[in-house]
C-alpha atoms as one frame of an Amber mdcrd trajectory, in Angstrom:
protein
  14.814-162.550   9.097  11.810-160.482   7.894   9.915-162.987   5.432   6.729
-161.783   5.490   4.575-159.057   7.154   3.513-160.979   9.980   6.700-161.769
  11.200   7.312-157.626  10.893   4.679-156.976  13.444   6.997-157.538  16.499
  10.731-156.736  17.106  12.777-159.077  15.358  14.659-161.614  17.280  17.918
-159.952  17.161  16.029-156.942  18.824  15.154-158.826  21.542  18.551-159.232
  22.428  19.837-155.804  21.475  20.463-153.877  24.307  20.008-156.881  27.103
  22.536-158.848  28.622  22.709-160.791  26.151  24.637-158.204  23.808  26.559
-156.040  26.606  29.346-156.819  27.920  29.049-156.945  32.022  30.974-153.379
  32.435  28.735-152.282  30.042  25.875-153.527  31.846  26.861-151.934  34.772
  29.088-149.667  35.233  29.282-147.972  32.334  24.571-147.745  32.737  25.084
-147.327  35.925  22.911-150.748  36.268  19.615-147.938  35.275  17.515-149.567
  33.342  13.354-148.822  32.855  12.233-149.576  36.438  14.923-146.221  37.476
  13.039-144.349  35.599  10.991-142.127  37.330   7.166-141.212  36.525   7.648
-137.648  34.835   4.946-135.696  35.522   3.422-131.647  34.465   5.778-130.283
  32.343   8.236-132.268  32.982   6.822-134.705  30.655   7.757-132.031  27.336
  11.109-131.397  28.525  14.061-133.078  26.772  14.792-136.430  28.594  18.166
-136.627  29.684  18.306-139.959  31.099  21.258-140.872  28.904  23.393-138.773
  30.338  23.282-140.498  34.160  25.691-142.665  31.678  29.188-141.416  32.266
  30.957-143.251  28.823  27.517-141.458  26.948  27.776-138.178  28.703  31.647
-138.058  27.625  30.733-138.561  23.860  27.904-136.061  24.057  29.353-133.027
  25.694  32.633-133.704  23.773  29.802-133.091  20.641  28.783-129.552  21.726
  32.244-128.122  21.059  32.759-130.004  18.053  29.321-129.145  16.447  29.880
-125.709  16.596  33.519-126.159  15.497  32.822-127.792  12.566  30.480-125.153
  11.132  33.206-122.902  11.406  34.964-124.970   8.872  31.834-125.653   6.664
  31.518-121.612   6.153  35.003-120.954   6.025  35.853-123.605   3.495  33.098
-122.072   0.834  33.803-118.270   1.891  37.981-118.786   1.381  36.818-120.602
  -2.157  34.135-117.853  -3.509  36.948-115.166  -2.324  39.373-116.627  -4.290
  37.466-117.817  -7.713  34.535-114.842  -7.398  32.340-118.182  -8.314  29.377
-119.371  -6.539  30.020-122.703  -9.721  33.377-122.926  -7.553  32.022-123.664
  -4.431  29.144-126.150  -5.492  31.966-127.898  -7.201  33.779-128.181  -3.935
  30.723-129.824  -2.413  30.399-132.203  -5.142  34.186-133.165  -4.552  33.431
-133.925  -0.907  30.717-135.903  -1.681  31.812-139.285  -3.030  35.080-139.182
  -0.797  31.990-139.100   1.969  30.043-142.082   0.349  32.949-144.540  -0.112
  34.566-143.967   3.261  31.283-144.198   4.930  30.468-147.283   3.512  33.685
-148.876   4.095  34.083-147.238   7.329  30.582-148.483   8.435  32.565-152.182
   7.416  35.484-151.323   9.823  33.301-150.298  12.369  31.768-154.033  12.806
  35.255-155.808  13.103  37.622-153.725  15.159  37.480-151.630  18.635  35.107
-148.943  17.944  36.807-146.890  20.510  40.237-146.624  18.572  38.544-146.638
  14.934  36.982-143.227  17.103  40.668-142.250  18.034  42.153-142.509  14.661
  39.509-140.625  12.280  38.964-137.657  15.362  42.341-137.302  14.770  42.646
-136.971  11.161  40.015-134.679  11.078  42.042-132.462  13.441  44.832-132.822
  11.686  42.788-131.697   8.207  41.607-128.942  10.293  45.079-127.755  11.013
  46.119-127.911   7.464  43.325-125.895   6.214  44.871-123.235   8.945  48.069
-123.568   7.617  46.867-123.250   3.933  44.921-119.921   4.660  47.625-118.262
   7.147  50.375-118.419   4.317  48.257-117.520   1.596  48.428-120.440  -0.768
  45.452-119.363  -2.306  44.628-122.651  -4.336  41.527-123.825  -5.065  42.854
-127.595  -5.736  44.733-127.518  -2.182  41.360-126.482  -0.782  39.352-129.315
  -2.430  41.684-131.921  -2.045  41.813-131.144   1.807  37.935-131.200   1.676
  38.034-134.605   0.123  40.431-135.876   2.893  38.514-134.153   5.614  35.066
-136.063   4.503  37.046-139.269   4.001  37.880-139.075   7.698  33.838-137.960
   8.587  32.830-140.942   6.678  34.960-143.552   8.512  34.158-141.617  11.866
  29.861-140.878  11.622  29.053-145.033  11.339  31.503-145.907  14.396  30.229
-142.986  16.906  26.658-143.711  16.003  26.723-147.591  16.583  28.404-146.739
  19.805  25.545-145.556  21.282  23.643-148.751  21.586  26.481-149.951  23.514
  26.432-147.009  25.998  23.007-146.618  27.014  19.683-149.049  27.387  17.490
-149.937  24.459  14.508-147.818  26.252  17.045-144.904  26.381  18.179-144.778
  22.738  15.525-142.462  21.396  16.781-140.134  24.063  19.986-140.590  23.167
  19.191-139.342  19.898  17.150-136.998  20.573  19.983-135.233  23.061  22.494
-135.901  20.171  20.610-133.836  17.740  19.943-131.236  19.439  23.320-130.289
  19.379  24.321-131.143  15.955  20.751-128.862  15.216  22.676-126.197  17.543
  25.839-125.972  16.011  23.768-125.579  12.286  22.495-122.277  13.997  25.078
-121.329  16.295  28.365-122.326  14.240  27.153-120.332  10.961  26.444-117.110
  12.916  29.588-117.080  15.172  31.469-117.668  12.147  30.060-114.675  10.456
  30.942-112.789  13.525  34.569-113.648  13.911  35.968-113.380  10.403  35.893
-109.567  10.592  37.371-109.624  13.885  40.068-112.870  14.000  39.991-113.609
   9.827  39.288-116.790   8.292  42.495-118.634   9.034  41.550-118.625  12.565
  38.248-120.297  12.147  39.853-123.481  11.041  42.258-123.124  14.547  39.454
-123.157  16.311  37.739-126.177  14.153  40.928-128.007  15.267  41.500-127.031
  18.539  38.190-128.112  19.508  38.330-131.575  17.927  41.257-131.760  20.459
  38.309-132.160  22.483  36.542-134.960  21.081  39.565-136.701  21.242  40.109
-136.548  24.753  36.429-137.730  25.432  37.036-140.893  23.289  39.905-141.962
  25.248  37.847-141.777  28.412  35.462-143.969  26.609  35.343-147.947  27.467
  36.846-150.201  25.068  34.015-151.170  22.380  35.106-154.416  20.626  33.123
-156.808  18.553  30.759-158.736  20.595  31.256-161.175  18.294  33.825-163.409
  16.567  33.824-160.300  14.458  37.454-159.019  14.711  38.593-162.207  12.858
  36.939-160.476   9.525  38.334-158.609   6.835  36.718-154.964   6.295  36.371
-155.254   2.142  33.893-155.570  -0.333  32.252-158.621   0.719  31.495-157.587
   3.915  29.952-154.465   2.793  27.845-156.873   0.182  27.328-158.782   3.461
  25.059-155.319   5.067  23.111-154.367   2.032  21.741-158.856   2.323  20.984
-157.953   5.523  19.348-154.724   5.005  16.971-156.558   2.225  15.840-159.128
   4.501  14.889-156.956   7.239  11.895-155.258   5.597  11.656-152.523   8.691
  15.328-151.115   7.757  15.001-150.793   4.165  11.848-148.990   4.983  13.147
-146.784   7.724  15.508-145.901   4.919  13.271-145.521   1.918  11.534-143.102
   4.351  14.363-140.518   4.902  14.682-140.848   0.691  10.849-139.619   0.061
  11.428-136.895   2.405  14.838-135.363   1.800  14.678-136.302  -1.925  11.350
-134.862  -2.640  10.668-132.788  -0.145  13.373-130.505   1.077  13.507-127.382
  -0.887  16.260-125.437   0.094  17.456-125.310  -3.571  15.064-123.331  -4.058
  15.289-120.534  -0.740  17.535-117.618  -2.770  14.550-117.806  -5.308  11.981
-117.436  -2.861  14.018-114.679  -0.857  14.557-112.844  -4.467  10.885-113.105
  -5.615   8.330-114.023  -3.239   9.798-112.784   0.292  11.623-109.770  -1.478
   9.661-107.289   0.406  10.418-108.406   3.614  14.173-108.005   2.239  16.243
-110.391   0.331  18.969-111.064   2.908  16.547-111.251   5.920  14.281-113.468
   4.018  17.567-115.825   2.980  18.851-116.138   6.185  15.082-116.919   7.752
  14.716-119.503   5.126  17.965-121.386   6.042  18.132-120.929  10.098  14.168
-121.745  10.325  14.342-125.630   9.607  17.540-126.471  12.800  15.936-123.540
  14.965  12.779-125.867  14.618  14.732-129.439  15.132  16.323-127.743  18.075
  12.918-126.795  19.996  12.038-130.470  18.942  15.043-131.886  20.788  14.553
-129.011  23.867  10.759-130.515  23.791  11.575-134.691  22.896  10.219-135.581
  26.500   7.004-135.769  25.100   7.799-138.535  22.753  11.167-140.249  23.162
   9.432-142.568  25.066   7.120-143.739  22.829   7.159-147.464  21.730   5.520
-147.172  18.344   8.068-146.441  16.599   7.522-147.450  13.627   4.327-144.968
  13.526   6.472-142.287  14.862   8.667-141.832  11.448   5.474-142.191   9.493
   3.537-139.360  11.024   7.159-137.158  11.468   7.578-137.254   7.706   4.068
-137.005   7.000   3.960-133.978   8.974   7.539-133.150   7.188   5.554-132.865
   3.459   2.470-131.324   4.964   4.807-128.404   6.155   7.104-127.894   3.380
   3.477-127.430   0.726   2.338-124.752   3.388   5.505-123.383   2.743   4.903
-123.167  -0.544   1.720-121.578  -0.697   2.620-118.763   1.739   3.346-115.391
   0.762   3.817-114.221   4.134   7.383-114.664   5.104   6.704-114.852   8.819
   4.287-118.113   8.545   6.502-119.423   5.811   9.132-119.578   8.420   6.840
-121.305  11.246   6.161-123.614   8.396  10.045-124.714   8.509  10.229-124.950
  11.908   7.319-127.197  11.941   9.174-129.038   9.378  12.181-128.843  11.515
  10.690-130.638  14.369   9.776-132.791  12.279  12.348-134.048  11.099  13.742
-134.027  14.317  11.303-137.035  15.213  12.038-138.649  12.057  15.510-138.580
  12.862  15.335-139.787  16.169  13.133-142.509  15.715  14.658-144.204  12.370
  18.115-144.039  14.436  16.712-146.227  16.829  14.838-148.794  14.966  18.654
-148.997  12.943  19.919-149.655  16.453  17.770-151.794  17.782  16.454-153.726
  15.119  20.252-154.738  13.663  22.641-156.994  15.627  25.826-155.589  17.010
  28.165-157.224  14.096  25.576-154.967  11.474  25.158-151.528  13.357  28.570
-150.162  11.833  27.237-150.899   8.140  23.769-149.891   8.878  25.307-146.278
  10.267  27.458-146.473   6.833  24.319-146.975   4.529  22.352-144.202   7.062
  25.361-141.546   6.727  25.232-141.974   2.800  21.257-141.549   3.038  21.079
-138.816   5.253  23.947-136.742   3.087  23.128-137.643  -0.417  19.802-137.229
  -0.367  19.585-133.617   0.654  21.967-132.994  -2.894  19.772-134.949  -5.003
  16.995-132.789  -3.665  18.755-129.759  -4.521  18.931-131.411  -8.114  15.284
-132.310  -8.494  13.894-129.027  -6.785  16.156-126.957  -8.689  14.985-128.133
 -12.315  11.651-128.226 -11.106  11.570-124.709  -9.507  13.022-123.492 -12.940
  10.879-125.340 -14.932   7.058-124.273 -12.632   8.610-121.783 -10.461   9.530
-122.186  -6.881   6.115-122.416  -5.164   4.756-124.755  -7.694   7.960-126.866
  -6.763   7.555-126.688  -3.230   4.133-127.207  -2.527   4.371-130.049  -5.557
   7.081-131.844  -3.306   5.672-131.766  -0.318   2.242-133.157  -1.482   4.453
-135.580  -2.756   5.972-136.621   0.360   2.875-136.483   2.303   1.252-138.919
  -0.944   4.342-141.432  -1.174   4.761-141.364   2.911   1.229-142.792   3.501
   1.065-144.955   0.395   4.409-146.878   1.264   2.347-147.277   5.178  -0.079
-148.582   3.719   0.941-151.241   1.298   4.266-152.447   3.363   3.040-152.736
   7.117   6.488-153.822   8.549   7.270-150.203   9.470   4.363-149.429  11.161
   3.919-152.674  12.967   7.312-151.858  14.231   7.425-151.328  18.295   9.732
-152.012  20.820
């Protein structure tokens, strides 16, 4: 346990043991790694070095989940516009479909909290099975729904509420799997290949979908949505069984046990501050409440529906040439000092987004801030890997999926009052000094996160 600072300035004990022998199973060891470990890796050299590092996927159980991912991120931004679009269509309410989101939300919260619970006392393989496949399923009824023309609002939300349920039991299992399918040195990688293509699909997804509605209509979209989490569910049952290491499947999945992760989180300082750190920057420093503003009045020139759509794409077309370029830092062992600097840079992007005019650099601004939060991301996912025990990952992935959701809508929240109340430049440029200020302050007088290395 994390008692003091000194004791934060090396890997905890349980990180020691993480990845080794000691926590793997001998299949997993072997030939599920492929027995590749750091002395396989190669010395990468030129510009080799920048490229994405794709050492992970020499891992066949890894390589299954991931590729299985680049259908389903795609897929699942078909649903996320056609969910919103079917809703405005039939209310004429843009109130409508923030309520919707709102509806999702705490559906998403409980279930991945609980879900992060379940994740640490059964097979992580079938927990994989069962939610993939209610997700299809949800993804079949919103088809159904649309092609007969129920038109209601309620049936639309309710199915939302179900769908997230099912994403919130599913997002802690899959991402404490990882540590189990690939080497401790290899988990930044992991990540890094992992959001690339959720960063894709955020690109990709919205634009097909605003292709194909004219030419298939909106029912369709959620077909396809299903159809490819048929996918996903084929590439979890190739996966190797993932049980608790542990004398963990004797537990109960309730209250108590999810008590039993928010202990642990508090008496490991370098988790609660990996977390605190993706707070300060989503919270206070992502402004997309504000982009239709900024389109309307400050990029309105350049034209209000180019500028909108710049605004939104720019931030995941950045994370994605972060992930295409990770090779120059997923092998860094500070990592600690890597989420510090990533959401430093983070703040320091979004206030030179607010005090440009130009549309063109405010757009390099986000997709500075995009890669930037690409390394945050990256590196805070594997100090929650490696720095929890097996029997915790699942709750730490629960508390990280409630993080990493809510705090973007809080943001919208807090940037949208202030943005009325200074206008939306003030806002912007307020926040991200504000990241950049809180960022280096909580460095500074809580060392466990940058003493942090593995």
């Amino acid at each position: 346990m994390d008692t003091s600072d000194t004791t934060d300035s090396s890997i905890p004990p349980e990180a020691r043991t993480r990845a080794g022998a000691q926590d793997r199973t001998p299949a997993e060891t072997g030939a599920e790694t492929g027995g590749a470990g750091r002395a396989a890796d190669p010395v990468r050299r030129g510009w080799r070095r920048w490229a994405m590092d794709t050492r992970p996927l020499r891992h066949p159980a890894y390589r299954r989940l991931w590729s299985s991912s680049i259908v389903t991120a795609v897929g699942s931004q078909l649903t996320a516009v056609a969910v919103p679009k079917q809703i405005y269509d039939i209310t004429g309410s843009s109130a409508w479909v923030g309520y919707a989101s709102l509806a999702g939300l705490a559906p998403m919260v409980v279930f991945a909290l609980w879900g992060g619970a379940i994740a640490d006392t059964v097979d992580r393989r079938k927990l994989l099975l069962v939610t993939n496949a209610g997700i299809a399923v949800t993804s079949l009824l919103f088809w159904v729904q649309a092609l007969t023309g129920l038109d209601s609002v309620l049936v639309l939300m309710v199915l939302l509420a179900f769908q997230q349920a099912f994403f919130g039991l599913n997002a802690p299992a899959r991402n404490a799997s990882i540590a189990r399918l690939v080497p401790e040195e290899e988990l930044p990688a992991a990540n890094a290949l992992s959001s690339t293509v959720m960063q894709t699909g955020l690109v990709a997804g919205p634009l097909l979908a605003g292709a194909l509605i004219p030419v298939i209509g909106l029912s369709a979209l959620y077909l396809v949505d299903a159809v490819a989490l048929c996918v996903t569910v084929w590439a979890v049952l190739r996966l190797p069984a993932l049980p608790p290491l542990t004398g963990a499947a004797s537990r109960r999945a309730g209250v108590r046990e999810i008590a039993d992760g928010f202990r642990y989180m508090a008496g490991r300082k370098v988790l609660l501050l990996s977390f605190l750190a993706d707070i300060i920057a989503m919270v206070f420093g992502m402004p997309r409440a504000l982009f239709p503003q900024l389109a309307a009045e400050t990029y309105a020139p350049y034209g209000e529906g180019l500028a909108l759509g710049l605004l939104f794409a720019a931030i995941p077309i950045g994370a994605v040439l972060g992930g295409l370029f990770s090779g120059v830092f997923s092998r860094a062992r500070r990592h600690g000092w890597m989420v510090i600097g990533a959401v430093t840079a983070w703040g320091a992007a979004v206030a030179g987004l607010g005090v440009s005019r130009n549309l063109w650099v405010a757009v390099a601004f986000l997709a500075a801030a995009g890669v930037a939060d690409m390394v945050s991301m990256v590196f805070r996912s594997a100090i929650l890997l490696s720095a929890a025990t097996d029997e915790m990952r699942g709750r730490m992935q629960g508390a990280f999926t409630v993080v990493v959701a809510g705090g973007p809508r809080l943001a919208d929240v807090l940037h949208g009052t202030a943005g009325s109340l200074f206008g939306p430049r003030a806002a912007t440029t307020g926040g991200g000094l504000l990241v950049v200020v809180l960022m280096l302050g909580m460095a500074a007088a809580m060392p466990a996160l940058r003493r942090y290395r593995v």
